[in-house]
One Martini backbone bead per residue (centre of mass of N, CA, C, O) as a GRO file, in nm:
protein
  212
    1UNK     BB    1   8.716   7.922   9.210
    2UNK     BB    2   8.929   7.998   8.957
    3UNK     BB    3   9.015   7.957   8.633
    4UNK     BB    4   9.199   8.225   8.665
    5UNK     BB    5   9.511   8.386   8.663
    6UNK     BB    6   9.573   8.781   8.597
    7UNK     BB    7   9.903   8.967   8.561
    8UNK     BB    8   9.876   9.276   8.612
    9UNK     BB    9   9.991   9.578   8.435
   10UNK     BB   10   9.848   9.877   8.299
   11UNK     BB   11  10.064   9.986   8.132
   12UNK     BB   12  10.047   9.752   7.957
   13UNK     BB   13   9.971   9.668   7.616
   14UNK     BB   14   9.995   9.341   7.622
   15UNK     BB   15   9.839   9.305   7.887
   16UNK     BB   16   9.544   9.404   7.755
   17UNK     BB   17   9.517   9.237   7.504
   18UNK     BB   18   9.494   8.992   7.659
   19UNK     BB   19   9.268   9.076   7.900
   20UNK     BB   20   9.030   9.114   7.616
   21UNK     BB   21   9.049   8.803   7.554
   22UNK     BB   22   8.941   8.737   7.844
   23UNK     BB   23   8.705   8.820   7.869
   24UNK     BB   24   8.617   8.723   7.546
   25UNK     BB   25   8.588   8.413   7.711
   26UNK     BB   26   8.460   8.501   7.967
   27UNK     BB   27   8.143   8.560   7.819
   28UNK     BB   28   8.132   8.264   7.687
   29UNK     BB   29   8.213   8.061   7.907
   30UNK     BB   30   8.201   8.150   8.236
   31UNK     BB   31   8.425   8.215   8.402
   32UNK     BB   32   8.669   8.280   8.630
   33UNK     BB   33   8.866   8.586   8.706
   34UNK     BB   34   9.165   8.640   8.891
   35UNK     BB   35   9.306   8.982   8.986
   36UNK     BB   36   9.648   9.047   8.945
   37UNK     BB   37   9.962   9.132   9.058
   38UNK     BB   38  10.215   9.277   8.836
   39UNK     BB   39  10.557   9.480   8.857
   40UNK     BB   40  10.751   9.678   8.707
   41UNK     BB   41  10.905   9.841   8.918
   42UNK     BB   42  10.992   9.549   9.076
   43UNK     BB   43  11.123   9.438   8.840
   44UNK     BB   44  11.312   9.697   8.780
   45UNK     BB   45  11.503   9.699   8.998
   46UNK     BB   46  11.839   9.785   9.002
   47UNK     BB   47  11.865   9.926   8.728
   48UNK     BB   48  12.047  10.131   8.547
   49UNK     BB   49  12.020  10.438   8.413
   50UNK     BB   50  12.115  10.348   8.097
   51UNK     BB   51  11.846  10.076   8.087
   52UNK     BB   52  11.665  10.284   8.318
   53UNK     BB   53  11.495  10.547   8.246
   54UNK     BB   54  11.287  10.802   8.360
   55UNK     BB   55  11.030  10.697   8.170
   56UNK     BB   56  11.021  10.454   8.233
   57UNK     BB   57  10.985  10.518   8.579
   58UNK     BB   58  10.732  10.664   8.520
   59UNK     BB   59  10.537  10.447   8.419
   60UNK     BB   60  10.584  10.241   8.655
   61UNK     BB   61  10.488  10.438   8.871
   62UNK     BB   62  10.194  10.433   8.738
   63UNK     BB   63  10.118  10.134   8.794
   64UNK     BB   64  10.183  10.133   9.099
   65UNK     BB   65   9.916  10.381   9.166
   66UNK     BB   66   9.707  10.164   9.054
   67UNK     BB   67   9.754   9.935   9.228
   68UNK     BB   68   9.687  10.051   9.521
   69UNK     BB   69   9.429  10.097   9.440
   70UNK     BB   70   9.341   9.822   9.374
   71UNK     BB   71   9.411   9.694   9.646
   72UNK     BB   72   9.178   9.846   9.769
   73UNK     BB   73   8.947   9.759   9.635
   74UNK     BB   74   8.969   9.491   9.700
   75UNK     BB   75   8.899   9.501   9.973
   76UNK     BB   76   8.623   9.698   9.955
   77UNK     BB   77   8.491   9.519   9.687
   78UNK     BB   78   8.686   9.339   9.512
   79UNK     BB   79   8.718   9.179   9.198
   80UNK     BB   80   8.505   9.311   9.009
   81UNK     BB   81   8.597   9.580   9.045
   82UNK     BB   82   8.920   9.525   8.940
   83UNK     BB   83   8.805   9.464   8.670
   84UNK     BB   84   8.672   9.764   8.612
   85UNK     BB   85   8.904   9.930   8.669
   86UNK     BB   86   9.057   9.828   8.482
   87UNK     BB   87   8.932   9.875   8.211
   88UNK     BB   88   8.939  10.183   8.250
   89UNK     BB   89   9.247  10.227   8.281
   90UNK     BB   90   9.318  10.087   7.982
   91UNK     BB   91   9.146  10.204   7.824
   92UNK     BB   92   9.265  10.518   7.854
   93UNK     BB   93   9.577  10.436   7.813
   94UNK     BB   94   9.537  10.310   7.520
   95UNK     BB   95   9.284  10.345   7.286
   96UNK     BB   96   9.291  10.685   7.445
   97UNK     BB   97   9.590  10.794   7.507
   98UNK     BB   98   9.595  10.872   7.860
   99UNK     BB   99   9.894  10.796   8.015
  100UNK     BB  100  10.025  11.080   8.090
  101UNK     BB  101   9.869  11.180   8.290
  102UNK     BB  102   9.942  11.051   8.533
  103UNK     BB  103  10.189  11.181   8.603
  104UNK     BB  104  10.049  11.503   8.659
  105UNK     BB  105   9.783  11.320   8.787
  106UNK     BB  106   9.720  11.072   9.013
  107UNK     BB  107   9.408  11.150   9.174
  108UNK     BB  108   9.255  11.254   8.919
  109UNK     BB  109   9.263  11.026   8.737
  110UNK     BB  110   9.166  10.774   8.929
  111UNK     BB  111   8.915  10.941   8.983
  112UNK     BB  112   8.801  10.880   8.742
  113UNK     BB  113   8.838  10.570   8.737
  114UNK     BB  114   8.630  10.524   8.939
  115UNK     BB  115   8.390  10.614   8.827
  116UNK     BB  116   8.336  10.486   8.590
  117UNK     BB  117   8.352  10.171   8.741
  118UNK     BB  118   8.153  10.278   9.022
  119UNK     BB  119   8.347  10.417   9.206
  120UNK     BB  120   8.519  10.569   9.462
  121UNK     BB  121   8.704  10.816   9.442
  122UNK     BB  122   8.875  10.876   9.727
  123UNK     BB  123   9.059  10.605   9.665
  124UNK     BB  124   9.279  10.818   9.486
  125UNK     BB  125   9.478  10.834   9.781
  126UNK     BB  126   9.671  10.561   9.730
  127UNK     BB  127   9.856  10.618   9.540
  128UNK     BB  128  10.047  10.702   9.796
  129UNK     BB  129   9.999  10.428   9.968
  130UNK     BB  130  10.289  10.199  10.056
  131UNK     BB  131  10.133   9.981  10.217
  132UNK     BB  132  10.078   9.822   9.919
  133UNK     BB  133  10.304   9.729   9.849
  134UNK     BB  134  10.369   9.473   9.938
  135UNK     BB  135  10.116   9.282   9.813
  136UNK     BB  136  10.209   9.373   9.523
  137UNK     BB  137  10.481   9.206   9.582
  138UNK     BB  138  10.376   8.924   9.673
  139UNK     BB  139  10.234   8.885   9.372
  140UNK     BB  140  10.463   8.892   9.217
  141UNK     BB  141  10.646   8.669   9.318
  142UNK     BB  142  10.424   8.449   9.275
  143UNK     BB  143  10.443   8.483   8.940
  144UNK     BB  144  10.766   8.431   8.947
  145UNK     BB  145  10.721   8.130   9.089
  146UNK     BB  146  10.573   8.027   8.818
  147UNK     BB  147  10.793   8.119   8.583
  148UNK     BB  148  11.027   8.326   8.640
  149UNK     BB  149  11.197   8.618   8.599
  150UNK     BB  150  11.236   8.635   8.251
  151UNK     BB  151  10.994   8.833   8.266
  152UNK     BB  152  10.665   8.997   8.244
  153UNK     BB  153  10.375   9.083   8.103
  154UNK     BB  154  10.169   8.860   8.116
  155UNK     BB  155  10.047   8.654   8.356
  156UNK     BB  156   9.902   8.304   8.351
  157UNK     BB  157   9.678   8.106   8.539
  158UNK     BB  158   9.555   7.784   8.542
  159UNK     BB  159   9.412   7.616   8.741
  160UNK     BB  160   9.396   7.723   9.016
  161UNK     BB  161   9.438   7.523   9.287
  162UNK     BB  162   9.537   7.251   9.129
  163UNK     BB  163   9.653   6.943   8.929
  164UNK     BB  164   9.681   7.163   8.666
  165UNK     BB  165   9.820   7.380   8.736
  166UNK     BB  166   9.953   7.673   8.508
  167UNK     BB  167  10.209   7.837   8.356
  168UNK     BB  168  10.251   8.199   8.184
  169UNK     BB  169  10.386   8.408   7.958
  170UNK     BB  170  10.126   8.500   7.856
  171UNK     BB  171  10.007   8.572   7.546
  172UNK     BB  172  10.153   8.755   7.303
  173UNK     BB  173   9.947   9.002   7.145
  174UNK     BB  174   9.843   9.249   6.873
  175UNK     BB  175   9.511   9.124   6.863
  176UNK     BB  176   9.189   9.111   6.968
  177UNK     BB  177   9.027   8.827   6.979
  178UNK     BB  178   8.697   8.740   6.812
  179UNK     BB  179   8.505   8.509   6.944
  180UNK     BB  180   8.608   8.215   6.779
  181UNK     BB  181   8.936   8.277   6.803
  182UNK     BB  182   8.928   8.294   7.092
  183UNK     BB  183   8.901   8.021   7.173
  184UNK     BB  184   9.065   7.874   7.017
  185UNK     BB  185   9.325   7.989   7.130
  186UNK     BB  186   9.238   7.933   7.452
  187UNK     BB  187   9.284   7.635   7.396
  188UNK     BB  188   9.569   7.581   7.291
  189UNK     BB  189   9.702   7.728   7.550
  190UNK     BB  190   9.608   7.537   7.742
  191UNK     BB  191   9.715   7.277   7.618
  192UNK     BB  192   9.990   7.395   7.661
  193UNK     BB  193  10.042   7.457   7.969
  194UNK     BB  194   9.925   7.136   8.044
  195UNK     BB  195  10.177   7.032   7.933
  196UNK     BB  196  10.392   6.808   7.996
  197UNK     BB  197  10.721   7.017   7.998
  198UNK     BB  198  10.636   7.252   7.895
  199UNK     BB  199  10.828   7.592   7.870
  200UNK     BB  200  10.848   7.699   7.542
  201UNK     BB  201  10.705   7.947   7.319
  202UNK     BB  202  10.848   8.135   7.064
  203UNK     BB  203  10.907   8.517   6.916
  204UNK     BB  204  11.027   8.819   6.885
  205UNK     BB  205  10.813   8.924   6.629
  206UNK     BB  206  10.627   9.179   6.593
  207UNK     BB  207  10.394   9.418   6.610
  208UNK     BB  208  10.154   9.639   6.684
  209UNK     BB  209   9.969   9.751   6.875
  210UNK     BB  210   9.590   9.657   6.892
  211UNK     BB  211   9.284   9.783   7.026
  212UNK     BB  212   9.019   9.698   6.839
   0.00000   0.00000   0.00000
């Protein structure tokens, strides 16, 4: 049983910062933590063509490509596998700002992360297989009915399927902490998650995302 369940779409970068968070307090703490998925392009269907134009459209699309591949990865891998390859895909998409390559040879691309990740590159034949569809929408759908739909990525959940299961958007965080600072607040979100009662806790006001 995984101590954190973390949904995460690759394209996001405020997703990429929560998610190098949890890995710096999972080698810290020694947790375990299962890598599922939720679709920015599933989250925004429907949005019309005016406040959701064709870049948006074509980013949601990378993130999709790269969830089919994970969700191969995860049947024929396993969980360790699907969070070295987001890893990889993180790394290249965020902090090395080659997030737009995918848009113009996705199998190009991710079989290069899958080589990074020491994955099968011949997997990145799956960005286009539609069948990982349902998985990657069943993934989400879960996600949002533990936390409502008003929200975006990531979401994790604390001690899932136990008797203080609890889950929450975010938190959206500007920059990766690090060592002693990574606990303190992984302590605070846990205790705030696990509060009975406790709905939200917001401020809009946010900084430029920061990878190092």
């Amino acid at each position: 049983m995984a101590d954190l369940e973390f949904f995460f779409d690759p394209v996001c970068p405020w997703a990429w910062i929560t998610s190098r968070w949890v890995v710096e307090v999972q080698q810290q703490r020694h947790y375990t933590v299962h890598w599922r998925f939720i679709s920015l392009k599933m989250i925004n269907e429907g949005r019309d063509q005016e406040s959701y134009d064709d870049g948006y459209r074509a980013v949601h699309m990378a993130g999709l490509y790269t969830h089919r591949v994970c969700d191969e990865v995860r049947m024929q891998h396993g969980n360790d596998a699907v969070g070295a390859l987001y890893t990889a895909i993180g790394t290249a998409f965020h902090p090395d700002g080659r997030r737009p390559e995918i848009t113009d040879e996705p199998v190009a691309f991710i079989a290069e992360m899958l080589s990074v990740a020491g994955l099968p590159n011949e997997l990145a034949a799956h960005a286009f297989d539609e069948s990982h569809d349902a998985y990657v929408r069943e993934d989400t759908e879960t996600a949002l009915a533990r936390t409502g739909r008003d929200v975006g990525t990531p979401i994790i959940t604390f001690h899932p399927d136990t008797d203080n299961e609890a889950s929450f958007f975010g938190p959206v965080i500007a920059s990766i902490p690090r060592g002693a600072a990574a606990t303190k607040l992984w302590d605070a979100i846990e205790s705030i998650a696990t509060t009975s009662g406790m709905a939200e806790l917001k401020r809009s006001l946010r900084s430029r995302p920061r990878f190092d």
